[in-house]
C-alpha positions as CSV (number, residue, x, y, z in Angstrom):
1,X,4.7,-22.4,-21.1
2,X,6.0,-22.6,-17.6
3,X,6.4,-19.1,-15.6
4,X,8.6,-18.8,-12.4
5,X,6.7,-16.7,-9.0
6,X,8.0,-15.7,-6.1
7,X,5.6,-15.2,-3.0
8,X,7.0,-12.3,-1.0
9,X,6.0,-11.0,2.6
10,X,6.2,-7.7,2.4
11,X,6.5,-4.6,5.4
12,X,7.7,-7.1,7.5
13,X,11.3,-7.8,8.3
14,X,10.2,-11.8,9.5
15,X,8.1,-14.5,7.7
16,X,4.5,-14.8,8.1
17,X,4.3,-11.4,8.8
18,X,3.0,-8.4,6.9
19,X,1.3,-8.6,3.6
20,X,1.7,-11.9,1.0
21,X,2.5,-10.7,-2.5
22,X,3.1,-13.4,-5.8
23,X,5.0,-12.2,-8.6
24,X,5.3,-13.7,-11.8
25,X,8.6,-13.3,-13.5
26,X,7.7,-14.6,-16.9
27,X,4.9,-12.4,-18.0
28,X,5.8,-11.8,-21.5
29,X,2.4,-12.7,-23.8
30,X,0.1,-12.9,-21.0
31,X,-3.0,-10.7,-22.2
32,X,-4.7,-8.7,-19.2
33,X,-7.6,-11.0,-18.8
34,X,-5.2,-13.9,-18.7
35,X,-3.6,-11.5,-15.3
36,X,-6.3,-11.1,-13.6
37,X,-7.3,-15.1,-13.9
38,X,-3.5,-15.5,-12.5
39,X,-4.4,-12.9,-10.0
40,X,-7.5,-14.6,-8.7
41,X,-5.9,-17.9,-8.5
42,X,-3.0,-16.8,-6.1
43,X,-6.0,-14.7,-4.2
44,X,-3.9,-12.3,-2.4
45,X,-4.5,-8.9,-2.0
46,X,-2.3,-8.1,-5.0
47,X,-0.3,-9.9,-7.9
48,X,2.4,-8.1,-9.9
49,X,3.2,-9.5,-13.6
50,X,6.9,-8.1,-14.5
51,X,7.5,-7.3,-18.2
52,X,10.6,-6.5,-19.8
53,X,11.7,-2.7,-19.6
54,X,10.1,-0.8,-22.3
55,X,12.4,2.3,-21.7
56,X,16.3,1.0,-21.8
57,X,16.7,3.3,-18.1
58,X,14.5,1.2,-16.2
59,X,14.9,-2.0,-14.6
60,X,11.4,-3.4,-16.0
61,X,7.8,-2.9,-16.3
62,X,4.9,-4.3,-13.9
63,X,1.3,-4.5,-14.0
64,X,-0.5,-4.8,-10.5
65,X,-3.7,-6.8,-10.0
66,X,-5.8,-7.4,-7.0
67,X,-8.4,-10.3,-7.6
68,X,-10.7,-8.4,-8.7
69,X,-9.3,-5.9,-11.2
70,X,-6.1,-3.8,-11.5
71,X,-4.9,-0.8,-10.1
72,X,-2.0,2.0,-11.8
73,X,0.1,1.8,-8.6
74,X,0.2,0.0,-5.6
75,X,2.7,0.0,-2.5
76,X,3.4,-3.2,-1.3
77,X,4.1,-4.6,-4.7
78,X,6.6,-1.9,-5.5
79,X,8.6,-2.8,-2.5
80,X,8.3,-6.4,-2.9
81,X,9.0,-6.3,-6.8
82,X,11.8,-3.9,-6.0
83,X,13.1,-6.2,-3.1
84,X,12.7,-9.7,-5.5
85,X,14.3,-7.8,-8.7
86,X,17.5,-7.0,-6.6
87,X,17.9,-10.2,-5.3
88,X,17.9,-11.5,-8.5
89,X,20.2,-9.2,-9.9
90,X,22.5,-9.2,-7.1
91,X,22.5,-13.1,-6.7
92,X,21.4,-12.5,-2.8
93,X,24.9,-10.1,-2.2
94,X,24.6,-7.7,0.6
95,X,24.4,-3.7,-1.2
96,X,22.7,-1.1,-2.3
97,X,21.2,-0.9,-6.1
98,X,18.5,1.6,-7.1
99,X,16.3,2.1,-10.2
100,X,12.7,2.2,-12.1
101,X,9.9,0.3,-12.2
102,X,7.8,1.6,-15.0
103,X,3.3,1.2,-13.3
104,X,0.6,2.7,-15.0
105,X,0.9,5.8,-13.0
106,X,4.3,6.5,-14.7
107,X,7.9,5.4,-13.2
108,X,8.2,4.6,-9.6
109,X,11.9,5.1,-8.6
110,X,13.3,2.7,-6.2
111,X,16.4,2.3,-3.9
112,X,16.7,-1.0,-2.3
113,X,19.1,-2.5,-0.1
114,X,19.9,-6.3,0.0
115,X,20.4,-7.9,3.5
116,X,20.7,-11.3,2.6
117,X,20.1,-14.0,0.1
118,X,16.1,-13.9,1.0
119,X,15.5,-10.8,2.6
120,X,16.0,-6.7,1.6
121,X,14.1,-3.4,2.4
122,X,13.1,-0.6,-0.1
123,X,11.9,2.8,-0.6
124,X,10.3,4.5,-3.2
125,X,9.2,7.9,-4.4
126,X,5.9,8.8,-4.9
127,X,5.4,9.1,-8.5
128,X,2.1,11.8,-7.7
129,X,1.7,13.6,-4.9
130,X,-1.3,13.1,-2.8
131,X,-4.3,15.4,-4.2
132,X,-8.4,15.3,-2.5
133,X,-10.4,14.2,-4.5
134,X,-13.3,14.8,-3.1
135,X,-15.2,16.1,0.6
136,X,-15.0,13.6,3.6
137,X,-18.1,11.9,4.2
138,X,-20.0,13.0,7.3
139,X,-18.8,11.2,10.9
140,X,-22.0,9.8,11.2
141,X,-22.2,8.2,8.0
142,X,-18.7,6.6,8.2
143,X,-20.1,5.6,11.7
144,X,-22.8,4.1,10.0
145,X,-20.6,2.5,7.6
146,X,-18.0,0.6,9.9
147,X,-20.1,-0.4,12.9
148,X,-18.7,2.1,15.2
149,X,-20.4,5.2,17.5
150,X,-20.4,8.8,15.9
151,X,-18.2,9.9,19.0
152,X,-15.2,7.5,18.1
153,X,-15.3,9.2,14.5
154,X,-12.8,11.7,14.4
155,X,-9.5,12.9,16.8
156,X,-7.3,16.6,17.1
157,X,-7.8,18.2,14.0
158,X,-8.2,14.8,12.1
159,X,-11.8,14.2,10.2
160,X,-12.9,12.1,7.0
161,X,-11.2,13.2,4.0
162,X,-10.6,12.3,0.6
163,X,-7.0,11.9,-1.0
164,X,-4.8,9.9,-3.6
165,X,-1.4,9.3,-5.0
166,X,-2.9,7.4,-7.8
167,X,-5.2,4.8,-6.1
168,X,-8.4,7.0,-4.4
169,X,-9.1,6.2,-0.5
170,X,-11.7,7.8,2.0
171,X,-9.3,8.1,5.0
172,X,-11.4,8.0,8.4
173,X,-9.5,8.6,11.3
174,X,-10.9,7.3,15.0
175,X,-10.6,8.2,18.1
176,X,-8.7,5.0,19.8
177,X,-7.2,1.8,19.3
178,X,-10.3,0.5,20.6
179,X,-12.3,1.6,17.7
180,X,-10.3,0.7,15.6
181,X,-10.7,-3.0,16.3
182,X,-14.0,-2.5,16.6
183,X,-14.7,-1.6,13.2
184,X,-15.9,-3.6,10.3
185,X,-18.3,-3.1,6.5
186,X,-21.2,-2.8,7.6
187,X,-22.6,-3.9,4.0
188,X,-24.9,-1.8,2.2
189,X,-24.0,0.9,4.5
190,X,-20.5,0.6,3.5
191,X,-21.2,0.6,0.0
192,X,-23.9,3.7,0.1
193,X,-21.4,5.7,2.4
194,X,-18.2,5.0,-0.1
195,X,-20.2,3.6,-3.2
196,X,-19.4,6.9,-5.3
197,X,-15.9,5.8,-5.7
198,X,-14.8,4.2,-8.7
199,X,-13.6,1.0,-6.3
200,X,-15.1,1.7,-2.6
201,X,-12.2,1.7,0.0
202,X,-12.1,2.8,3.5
203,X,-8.3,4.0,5.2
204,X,-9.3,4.0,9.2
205,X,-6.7,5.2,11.3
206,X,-5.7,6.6,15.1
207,X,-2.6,7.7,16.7
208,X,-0.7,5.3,18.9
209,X,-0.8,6.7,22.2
210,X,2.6,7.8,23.8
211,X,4.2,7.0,21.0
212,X,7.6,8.7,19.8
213,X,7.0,11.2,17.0
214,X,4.2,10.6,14.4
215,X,3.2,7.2,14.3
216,X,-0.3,5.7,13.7
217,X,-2.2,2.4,13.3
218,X,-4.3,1.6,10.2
219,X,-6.9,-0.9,8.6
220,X,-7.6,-1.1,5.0
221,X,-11.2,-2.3,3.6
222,X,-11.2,-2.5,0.5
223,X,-14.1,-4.7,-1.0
224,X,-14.8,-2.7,-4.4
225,X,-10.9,-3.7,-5.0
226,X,-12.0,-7.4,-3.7
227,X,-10.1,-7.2,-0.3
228,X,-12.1,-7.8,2.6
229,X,-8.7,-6.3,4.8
230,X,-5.4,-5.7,3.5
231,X,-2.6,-5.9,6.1
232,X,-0.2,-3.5,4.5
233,X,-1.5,-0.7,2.1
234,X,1.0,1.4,0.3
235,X,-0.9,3.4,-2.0
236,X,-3.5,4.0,1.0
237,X,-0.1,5.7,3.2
238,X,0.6,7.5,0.4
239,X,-3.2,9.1,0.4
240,X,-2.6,8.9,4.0
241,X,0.7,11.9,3.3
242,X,-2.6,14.0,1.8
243,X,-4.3,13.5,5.1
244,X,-2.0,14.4,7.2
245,X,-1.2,17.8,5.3
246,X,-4.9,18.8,6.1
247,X,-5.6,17.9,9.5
248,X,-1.5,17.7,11.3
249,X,0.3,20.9,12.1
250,X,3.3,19.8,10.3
251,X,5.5,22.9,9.2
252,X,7.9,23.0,6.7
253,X,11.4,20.3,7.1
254,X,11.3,16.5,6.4
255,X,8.6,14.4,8.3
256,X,8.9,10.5,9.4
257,X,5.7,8.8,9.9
258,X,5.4,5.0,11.1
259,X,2.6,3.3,9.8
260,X,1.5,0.0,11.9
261,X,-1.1,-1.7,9.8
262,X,-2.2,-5.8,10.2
263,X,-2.0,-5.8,13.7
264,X,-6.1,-7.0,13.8
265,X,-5.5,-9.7,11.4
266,X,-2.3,-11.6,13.3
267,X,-0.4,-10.2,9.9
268,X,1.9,-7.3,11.5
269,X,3.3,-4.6,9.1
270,X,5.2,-1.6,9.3
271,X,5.5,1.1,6.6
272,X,7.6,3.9,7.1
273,X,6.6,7.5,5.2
274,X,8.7,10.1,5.0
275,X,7.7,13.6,4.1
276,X,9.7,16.9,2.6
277,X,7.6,20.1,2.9
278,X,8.7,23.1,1.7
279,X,6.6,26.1,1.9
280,X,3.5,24.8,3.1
281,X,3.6,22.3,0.5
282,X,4.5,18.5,-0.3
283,X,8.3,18.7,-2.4
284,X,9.4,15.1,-1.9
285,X,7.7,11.7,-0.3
286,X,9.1,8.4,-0.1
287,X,7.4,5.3,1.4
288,X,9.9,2.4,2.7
289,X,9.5,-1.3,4.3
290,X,11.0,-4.8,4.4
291,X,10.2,-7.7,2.2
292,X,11.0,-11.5,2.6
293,X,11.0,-14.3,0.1
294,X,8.7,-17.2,1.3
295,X,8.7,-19.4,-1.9
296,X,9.0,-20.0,-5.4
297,X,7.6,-22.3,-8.2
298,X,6.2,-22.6,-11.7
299,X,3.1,-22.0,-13.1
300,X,2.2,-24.7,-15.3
301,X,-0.9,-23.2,-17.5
């Protein structure tokens, strides 16, 4: 039977910008190796599948696969689901509608706010707090890893760690812009640095010099989830919130954090984080970003 899709940029307020998602609209009796097939075939860094609400309080259920497997929760297709679904519903009207999208991780609550027939921005709520799961590799071996000097490993208080909010990262943070572009898998020593992870995935980040508040730049590798690069990683910010409570003097009060990510691959994103700490401790998180329709079609088989 035919099934409508929708490709999406997402994190991006313009076209051909930020991070292509598909979503299929018609998933209803599609078994999960019949997904990730679908999944490989549109080849982007993720595919959502949306499935009718099993709970009568949410909007509907999704399923999110990369090409190579799924993942329980993902950002950029919550935002672009969340985006698509309220244009749909609201038949392209300007407003604000908000409610759940049921992922493996549990319900993700979303507000979203339509701008045009084409074109909305959401935020969503972390459904799990970012936890570490596990000791930061050594500087030199994430060095070793990404084609990059020991001395560019690292910044402030900043050093490899190991969070997630569902979807487990090693976050590397390096010392400049310039390392950052220089870095790249190095292969085997990528995967014998960040092989003990159920799906090897490197978050490498700096701060943006001079910039107002806290705002960094990151690249997402993510080859044991079948992404070479990812231009806009929402699960990976959300890790990122884990991070930043172990290596930023942030003190309790709400937190915005601007996320540039894509800027290496010509595919510019911006992900907004925001932050509620109360008592030395994470209360509240919300991640947020644009989304823009770029086509639609049928899927014939």
């Amino acid at each position: 039977m035919p099934r409508r899709f929708v490709t999406l940029d997402v994190f991006t307020a313009k076209s051909f910008a930020g991070n292509p998602l598909a979503v299929v609209l018609d998933a209803e009796g599609l078994d999960t190796e019949a997904m990730q097939a679908i999944a490989k075939e549109f080849n982007l860094s993720e595919t959502v599948f949306v499935l009718p609400a099993s709970d009568p309080h949410q909007r509907a259920d999704i399923r999110i696969f990369t090409p190579g497997r799924e993942l329980p929760f993902a950002g950029h297709p919550t935002v672009g689901t969340a985006v698509l679904l309220a244009l749909l519903d609201q038949d392209g009207a300007p407003g604000a509608v908000a409610f759940g999208l049921r992922e493996q991780v549990g319900v993700v609550p979303c507000v979203v706010e339509v701008r045009d027939g084409t074109a909305g921005t959401a935020r969503f709520r972390l459904p799990r707090f970012p936890f570490t799961w596990g000791e930061g590799k050594e500087s030199a071996d994430c060095a070793w890893a990404l084609g990059l000097d020991p001395t560019e490993i690292g910044f402030d208080r900043h050093i490899p760690s190991r969070h997630s909010a569902g979807v487990a990262y090693d976050l590397v943070p390096v010392a400049s812009l310039e390392a950052l572009a220089k870095a790249k898998p190095q292969g085997e020593a990528f995967d014998r640095t960040f092989g003990d992870s159920e799906h090897p995935a490197a978050y490498v980040y700096t701060r943006i010099p001079d910039a107002e508040g806290l705002s960094f730049r990151a690249r997402m590798f993510g080859p044991g989830m079948g992404i070479a690069e990812d231009p806009a990683t929402g699960s990976a910010a959300a890790a990122f919130a884990g991070a930043l409570m172990q290596c930023e003097p942030m003190g309790d009060g709400d937190h915005d954090v601007t996320i540039e990510q894509g800027v290496e691959m010509g595919r510019p994103s911006e992900i907004i984080l925001q932050i509620s700490i109360q008592n030395g401790a994470i209360v509240s998180a919300e991640i947020g970003g644009g989304a823009v329709m770029m086509s639609r079609g049928e899927l014939l088989s």
